[in-house]
C-alpha positions in Angstrom: 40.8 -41.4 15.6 37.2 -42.9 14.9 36.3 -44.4 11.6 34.2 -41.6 10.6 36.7 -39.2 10.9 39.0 -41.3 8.2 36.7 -41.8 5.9 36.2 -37.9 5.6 38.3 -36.3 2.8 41.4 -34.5 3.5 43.3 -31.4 2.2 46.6 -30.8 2.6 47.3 -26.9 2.6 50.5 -25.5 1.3 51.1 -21.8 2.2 52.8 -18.6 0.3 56.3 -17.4 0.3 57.6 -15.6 3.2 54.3 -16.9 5.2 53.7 -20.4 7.3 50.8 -23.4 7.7 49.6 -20.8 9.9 48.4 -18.6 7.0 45.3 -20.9 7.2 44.1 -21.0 10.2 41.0 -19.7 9.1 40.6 -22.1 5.9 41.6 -25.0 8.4 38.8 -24.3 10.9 36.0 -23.5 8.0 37.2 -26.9 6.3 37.4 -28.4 9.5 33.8 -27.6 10.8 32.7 -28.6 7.0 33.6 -32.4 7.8 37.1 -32.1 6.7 39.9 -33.5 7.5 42.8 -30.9 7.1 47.0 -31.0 7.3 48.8 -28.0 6.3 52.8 -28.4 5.6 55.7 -25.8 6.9 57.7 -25.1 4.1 61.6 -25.5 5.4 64.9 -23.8 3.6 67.6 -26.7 2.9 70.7 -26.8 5.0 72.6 -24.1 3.2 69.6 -21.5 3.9 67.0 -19.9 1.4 69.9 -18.7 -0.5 70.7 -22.3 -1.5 67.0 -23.5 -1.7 64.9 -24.1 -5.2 61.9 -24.5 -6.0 62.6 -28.6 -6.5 63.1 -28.4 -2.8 59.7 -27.1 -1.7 58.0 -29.8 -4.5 59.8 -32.7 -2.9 58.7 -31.4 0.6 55.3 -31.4 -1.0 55.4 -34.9 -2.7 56.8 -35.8 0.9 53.7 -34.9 3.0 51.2 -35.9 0.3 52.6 -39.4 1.0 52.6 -38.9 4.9 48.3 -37.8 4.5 47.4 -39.0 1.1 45.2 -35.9 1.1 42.0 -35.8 -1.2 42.8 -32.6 -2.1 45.8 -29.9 -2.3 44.8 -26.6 -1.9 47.8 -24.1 -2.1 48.5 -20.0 -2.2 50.8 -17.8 -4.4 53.9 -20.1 -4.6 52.4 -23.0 -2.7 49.7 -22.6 -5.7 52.4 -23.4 -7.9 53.7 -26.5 -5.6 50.4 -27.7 -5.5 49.7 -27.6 -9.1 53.1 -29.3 -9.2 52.1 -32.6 -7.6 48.2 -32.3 -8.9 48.5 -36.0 -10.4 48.4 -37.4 -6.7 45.0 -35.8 -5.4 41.8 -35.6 -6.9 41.4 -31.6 -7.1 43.4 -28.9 -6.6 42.2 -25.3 -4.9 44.6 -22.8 -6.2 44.4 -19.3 -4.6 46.3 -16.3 -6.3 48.7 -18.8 -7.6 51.6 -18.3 -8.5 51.4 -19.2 -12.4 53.2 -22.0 -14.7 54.6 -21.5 -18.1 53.3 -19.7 -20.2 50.8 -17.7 -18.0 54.0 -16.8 -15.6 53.2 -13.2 -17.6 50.5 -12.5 -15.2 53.2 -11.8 -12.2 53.8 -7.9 -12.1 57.3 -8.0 -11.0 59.7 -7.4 -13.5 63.2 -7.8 -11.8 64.8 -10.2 -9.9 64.8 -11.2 -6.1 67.8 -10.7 -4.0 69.3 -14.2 -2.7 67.5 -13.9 0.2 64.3 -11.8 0.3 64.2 -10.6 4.1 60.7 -10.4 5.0 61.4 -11.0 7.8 65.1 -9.5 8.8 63.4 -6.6 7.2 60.2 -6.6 8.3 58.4 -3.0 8.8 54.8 -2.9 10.7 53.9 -0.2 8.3 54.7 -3.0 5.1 52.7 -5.1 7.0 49.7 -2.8 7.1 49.6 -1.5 3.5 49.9 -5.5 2.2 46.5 -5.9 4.6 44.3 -3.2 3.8 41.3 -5.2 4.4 42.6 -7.4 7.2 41.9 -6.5 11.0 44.3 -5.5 13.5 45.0 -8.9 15.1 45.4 -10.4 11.8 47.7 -7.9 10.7 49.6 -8.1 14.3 49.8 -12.1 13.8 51.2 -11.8 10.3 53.6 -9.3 11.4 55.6 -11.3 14.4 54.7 -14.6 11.8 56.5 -13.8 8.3 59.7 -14.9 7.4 62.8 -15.0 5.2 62.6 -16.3 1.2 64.6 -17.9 -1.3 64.9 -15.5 -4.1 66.0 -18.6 -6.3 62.8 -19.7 -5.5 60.7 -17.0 -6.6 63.4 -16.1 -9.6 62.6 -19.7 -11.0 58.8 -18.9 -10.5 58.9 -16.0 -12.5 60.6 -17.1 -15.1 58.3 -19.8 -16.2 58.4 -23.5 -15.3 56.3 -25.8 -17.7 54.4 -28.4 -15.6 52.1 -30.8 -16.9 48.5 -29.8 -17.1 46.1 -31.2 -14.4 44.0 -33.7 -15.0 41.9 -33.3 -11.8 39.0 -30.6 -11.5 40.8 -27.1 -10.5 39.2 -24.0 -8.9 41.3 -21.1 -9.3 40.6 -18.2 -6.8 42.2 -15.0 -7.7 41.8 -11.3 -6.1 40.8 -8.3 -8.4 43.4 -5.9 -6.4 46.2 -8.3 -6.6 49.3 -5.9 -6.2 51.4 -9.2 -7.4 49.2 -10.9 -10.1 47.3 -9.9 -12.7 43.5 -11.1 -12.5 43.7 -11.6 -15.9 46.2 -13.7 -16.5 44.6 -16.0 -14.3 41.3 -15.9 -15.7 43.2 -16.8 -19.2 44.7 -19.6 -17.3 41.8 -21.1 -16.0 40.3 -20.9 -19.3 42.7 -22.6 -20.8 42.8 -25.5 -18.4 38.8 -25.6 -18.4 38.9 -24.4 -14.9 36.5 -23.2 -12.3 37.3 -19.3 -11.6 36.3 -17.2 -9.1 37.3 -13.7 -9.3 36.8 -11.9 -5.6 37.4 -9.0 -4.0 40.8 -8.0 -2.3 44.8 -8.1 -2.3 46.7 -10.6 -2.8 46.9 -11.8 1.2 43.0 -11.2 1.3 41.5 -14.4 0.2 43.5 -15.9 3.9 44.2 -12.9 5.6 41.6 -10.8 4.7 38.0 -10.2 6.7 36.6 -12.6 4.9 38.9 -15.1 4.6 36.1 -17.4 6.4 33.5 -16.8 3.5 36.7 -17.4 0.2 37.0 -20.9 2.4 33.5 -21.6 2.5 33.7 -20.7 -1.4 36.2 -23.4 -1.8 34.2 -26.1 0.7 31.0 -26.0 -1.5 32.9 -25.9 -4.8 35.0 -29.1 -3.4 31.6 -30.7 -2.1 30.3 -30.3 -5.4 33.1 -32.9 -6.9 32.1 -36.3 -7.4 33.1 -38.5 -4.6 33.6 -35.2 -1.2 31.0 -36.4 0.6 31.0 -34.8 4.0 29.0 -36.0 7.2 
């Protein structure tokens, strides 16, 4: 690896539930070709399964690959929004896109009742599911997401949505939320990112869009040039 390359920032990129690191292959590439350097973790169930995994076991996985690539930066989706604003005092931003929100904004998740044990997105998995959570995605995408999804703690997401207080950041935060979100309301992130002095950035889309989505490359691009604009990103 040459010197340049090491001395260019890094973000670590922590995906959403049910999904995988390869959720951002798009952000990777954009980030990437921006002078970035980029490492994004695979969440993993414990040893007794997803039914016997919480949501302290995704944060220490998260705390555990911060350490391995003291990233600059943790950007994270839906849950992995929530990990990452978890572990925010290591890095020196966070990029948080359709989080999944802390106490007390946890009332912007629409769902009302529980998760099973085990959510089977994958065991369960329909093409047509697929294709109404995509609307705006295209047909590889939505193939690739398809054969790519997986199985979820319900603990996990159970915890989430009952509201876990976490420590505010006290790093600069962009928040990135979707007007269609089927899963979050918009607003309840706009309150959020008002409360913690945020950047916001309300786009078009579903909840998958901002990744997923046809323009996926231009929400990273977003991100990039808010991240470039921090004190102490400079890119070569």
């Amino acid at each position: 690896m040459s010197e340049s390359s090491l001395a260019a920032p890094c973000a670590l990129f922590v995906h959403g539930a049910g999904g995988g690191a390869w959720e951002w292959n798009v952000w990777t590439r954009v980030f990437t070709a921006r002078g970035w350097r980029t490492h994004a973790i695979e969440l993993e169930p414990v040893e007794g399964g997803y039914a016997a995994t919480r949501l302290s076991d995704y944060r220490m996985q998260v705390e555990a690959a911060v350490r391995a690539s003291s990233p600059s930066v943790l950007v994270g989706a839906s849950l992995g929004g929530w990990l990452a604003y978890a572990v925010a005092d290591a890095v020196s931003a966070l990029v948080l896109v359709n989080p999944l929100p802390p106490s007390p904004w946890h009332h912007a998740l629409r769902r009302a009742e529980p998760y099973p044990d085990v959510v089977c997105w994958r065991d369960a998995r329909r093409l047509d599911g697929t294709l109404a959570a995509m609307p705006d995605s295209d047909a590889a995408a939505r193939l690739y997401a398809f054969r790519s999804w997986r199985n979820e703690s319900g603990a996990v997401l159970n915890e989430a949505r009952a509201g876990v207080q976490l420590d505010e950041p006290s790093c600069p935060v962009l928040i990135i939320a979707a007007e269609d979100d089927e899963d979050l309301a918009c607003s309840g992130l706009r309150e959020m990112a008002q409360a913690l002095n945020a950047s916001f950035l309300n786009v078009g889309g579903g909840h998958l869009s901002p990744l997923l989505g046809r323009a996926a490359a231009d929400r990273a691009v977003l991100a990039v040039d808010w991240l470039n604009a921090q004190k102490g990103f400079t890119t070569h």
